[in-house]
TORKEGU-503952 format. One line per 3 residues: number of its first residue (from 1); for each residue x, y, z of C-alpha. Coordinates in nm, 4 decimals, decimal comma, always signed. Layout:
<banus>
NUM) X/Y/Z ~ ... .
</banus>
This chain:
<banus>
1) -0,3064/+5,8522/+0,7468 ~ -0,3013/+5,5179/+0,4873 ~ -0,0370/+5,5488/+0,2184 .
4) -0,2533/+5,4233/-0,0802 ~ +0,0436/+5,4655/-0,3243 ~ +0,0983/+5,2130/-0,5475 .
7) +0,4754/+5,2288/-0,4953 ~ +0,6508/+4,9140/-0,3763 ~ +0,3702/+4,7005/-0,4638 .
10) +0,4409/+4,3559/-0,3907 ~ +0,2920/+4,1258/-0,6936 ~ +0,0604/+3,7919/-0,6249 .
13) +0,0383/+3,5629/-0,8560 ~ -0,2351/+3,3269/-0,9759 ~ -0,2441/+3,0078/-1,2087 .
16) -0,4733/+2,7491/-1,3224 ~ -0,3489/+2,3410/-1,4192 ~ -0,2595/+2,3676/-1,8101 .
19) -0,1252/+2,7453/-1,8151 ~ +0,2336/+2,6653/-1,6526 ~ +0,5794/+2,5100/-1,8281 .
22) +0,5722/+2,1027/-1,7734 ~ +0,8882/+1,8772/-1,7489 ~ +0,9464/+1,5337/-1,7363 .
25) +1,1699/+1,3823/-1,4742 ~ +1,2364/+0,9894/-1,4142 ~ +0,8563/+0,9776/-1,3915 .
28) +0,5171/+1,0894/-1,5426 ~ +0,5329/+1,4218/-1,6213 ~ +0,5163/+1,7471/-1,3718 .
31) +0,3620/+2,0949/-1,3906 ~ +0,4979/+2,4329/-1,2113 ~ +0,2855/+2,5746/-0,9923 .
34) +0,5452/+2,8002/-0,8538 ~ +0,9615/+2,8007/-0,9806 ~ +1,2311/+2,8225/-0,8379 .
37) +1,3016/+3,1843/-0,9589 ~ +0,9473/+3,3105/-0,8473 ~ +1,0585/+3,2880/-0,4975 .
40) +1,4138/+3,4287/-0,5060 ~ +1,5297/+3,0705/-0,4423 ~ +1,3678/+2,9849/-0,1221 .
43) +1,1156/+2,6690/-0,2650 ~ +0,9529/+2,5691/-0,5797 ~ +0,6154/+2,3901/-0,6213 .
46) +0,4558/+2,1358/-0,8825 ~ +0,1906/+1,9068/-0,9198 ~ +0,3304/+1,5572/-1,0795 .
49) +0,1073/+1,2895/-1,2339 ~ +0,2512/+0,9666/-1,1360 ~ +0,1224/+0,6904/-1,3924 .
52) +0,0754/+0,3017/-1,2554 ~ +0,3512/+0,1046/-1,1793 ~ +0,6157/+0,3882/-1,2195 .
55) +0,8170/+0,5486/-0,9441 ~ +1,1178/+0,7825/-0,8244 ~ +1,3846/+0,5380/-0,6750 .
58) +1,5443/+0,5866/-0,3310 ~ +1,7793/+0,8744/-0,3616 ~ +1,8707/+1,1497/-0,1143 .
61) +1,9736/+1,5674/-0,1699 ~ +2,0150/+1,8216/+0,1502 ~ +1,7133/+2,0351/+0,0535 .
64) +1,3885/+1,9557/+0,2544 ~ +1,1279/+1,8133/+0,0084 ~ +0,7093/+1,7780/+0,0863 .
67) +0,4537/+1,6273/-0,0800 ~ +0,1178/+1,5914/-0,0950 ~ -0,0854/+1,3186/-0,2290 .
70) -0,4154/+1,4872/-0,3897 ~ -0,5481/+1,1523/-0,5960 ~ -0,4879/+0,8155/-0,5758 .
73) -0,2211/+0,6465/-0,3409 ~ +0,1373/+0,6758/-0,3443 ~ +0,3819/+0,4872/-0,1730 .
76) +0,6495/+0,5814/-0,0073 ~ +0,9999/+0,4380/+0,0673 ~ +1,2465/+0,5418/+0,3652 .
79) +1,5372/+0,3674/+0,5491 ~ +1,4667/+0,2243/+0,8729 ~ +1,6696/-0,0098/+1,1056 .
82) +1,9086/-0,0333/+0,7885 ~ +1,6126/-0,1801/+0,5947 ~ +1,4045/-0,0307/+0,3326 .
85) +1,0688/+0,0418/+0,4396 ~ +0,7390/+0,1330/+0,2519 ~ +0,4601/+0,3081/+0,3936 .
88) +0,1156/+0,3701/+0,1826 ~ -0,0262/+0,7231/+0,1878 ~ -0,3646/+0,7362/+0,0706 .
91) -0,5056/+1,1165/-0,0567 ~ -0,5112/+1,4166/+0,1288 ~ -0,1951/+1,2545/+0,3042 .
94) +0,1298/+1,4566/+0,3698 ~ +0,5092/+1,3061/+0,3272 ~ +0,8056/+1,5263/+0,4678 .
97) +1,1244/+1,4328/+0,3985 ~ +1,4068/+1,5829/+0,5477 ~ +1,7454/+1,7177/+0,4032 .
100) +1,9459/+1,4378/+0,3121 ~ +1,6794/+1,1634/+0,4569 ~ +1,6935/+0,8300/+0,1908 .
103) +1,3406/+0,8519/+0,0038 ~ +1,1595/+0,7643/-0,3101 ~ +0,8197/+0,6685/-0,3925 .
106) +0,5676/+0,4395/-0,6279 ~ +0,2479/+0,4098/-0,7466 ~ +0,1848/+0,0861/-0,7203 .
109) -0,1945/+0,1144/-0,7864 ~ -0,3638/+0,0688/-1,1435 ~ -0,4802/+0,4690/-1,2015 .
112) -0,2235/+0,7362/-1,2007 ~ -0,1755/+0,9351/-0,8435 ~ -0,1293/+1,3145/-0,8575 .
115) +0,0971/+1,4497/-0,6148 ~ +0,1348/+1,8206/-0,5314 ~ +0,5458/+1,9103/-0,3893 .
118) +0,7278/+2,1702/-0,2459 ~ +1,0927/+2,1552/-0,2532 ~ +1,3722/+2,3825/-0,0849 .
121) +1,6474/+2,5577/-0,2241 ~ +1,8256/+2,5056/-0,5381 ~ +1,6340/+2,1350/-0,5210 .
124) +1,4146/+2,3547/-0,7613 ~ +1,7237/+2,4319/-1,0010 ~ +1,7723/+2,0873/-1,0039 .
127) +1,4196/+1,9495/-1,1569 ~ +1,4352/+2,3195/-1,3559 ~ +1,8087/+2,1761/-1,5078 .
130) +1,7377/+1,7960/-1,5257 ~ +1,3901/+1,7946/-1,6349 ~ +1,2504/+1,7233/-2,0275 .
133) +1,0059/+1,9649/-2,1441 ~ +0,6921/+1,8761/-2,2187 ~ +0,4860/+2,0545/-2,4824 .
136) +0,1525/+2,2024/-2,3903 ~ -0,0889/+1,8816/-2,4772 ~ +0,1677/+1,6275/-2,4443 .
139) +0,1246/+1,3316/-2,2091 ~ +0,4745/+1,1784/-2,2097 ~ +0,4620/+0,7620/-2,2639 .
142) +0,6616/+0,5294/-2,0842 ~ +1,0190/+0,6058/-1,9150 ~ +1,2418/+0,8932/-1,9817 .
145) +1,5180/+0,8581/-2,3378 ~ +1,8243/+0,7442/-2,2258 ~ +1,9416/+1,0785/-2,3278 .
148) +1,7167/+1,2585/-2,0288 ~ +1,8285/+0,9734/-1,7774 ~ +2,2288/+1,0541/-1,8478 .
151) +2,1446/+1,4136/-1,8133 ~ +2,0445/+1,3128/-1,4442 ~ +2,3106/+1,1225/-1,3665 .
154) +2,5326/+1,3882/-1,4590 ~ +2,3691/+1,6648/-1,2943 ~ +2,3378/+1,4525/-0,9511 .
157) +2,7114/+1,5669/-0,8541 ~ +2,6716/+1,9001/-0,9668 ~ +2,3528/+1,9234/-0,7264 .
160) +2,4767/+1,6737/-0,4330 ~ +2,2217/+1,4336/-0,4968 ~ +2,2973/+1,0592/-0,4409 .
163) +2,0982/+0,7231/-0,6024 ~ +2,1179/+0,4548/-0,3808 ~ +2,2370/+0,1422/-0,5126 .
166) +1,9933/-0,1369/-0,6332 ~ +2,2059/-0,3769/-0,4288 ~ +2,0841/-0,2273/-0,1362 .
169) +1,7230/-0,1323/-0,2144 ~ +1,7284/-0,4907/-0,2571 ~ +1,7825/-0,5715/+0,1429 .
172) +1,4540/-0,4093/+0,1469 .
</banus>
């Protein structure tokens, strides 16, 4: 016989673009779909809007990171043969990077790109920690206050993420 008790319900949950929290980190501004804490830990999800001529430079953490491009183009850097490498992913295209694989990514194009991600781990305390707020309405202008981009740097240790130098994106 079915056990149509209510006990030990396990909750869904739904949301719509505009209800969740938004930050801002090193790039156009980002939206939770689903935080770190929501899944004990395991992943996060967000949708970022990625304005023209902006970007994430290389870097590299040990938590696996996905994204997926859902309008416009984004392009996307890796290291190969100890060069720098940058491959164009148009929409409905897929990007996996793996735990502590050099990445980063542009928008090189003249309209913003939305990108949908899904990050491991504590990867998701890490944008929840280093991220800006953004107000409900808000569109955030130009690059991050110098007060938001020191807050990174010093929160890259504590999370075991590494910036690549600009001398060697340069070889690229």
């Amino acid at each position: 016989m079915a056990n149509n008790s209510m006990e030990g319900v396990i909750e869904v949950q739904t949301n719509r673009r505009g209800e969740c929290p938004r930050f801002q980190l090193l790039t156009g501004h980002s939206e939770w779909r689903v935080r770190h804490a929501d899944t004990g830990g395991q992943y996060c999800i967000f949708e970022t809007v990625v304005p023209p001529n902006t970007g994430v430079p290389m870097h590299r953490h040990a938590q696996h990171e996905d994204f997926y491009v859902l309008e416009g183009e984004l392009e996307v850097s890796t290291v190969r043969e100890e060069c720098v490498q940058w491959e164009s992913v148009p929409v409905g295209g897929c990007i996996h990077v793996q735990g502590n694989a050099w990445h980063g990514f542009r928008n090189s194009g003249s309209r913003p790109t939305r990108i949908l991600t899904v990050a491991l781990g504590a990867l998701g305390l890490f944008f929840e920690e280093a991220g800006t707020t953004v107000p409900k309405g808000d569109v955030p202008q130009g690059p991050p206050s110098p007060e938001a981009v020191a807050r990174l740097r010093a929160l890259t240790g504590k999370y075991g993420h590494e910036f690549m130098r600009a001398t060697d994106e340069a070889k690229s």
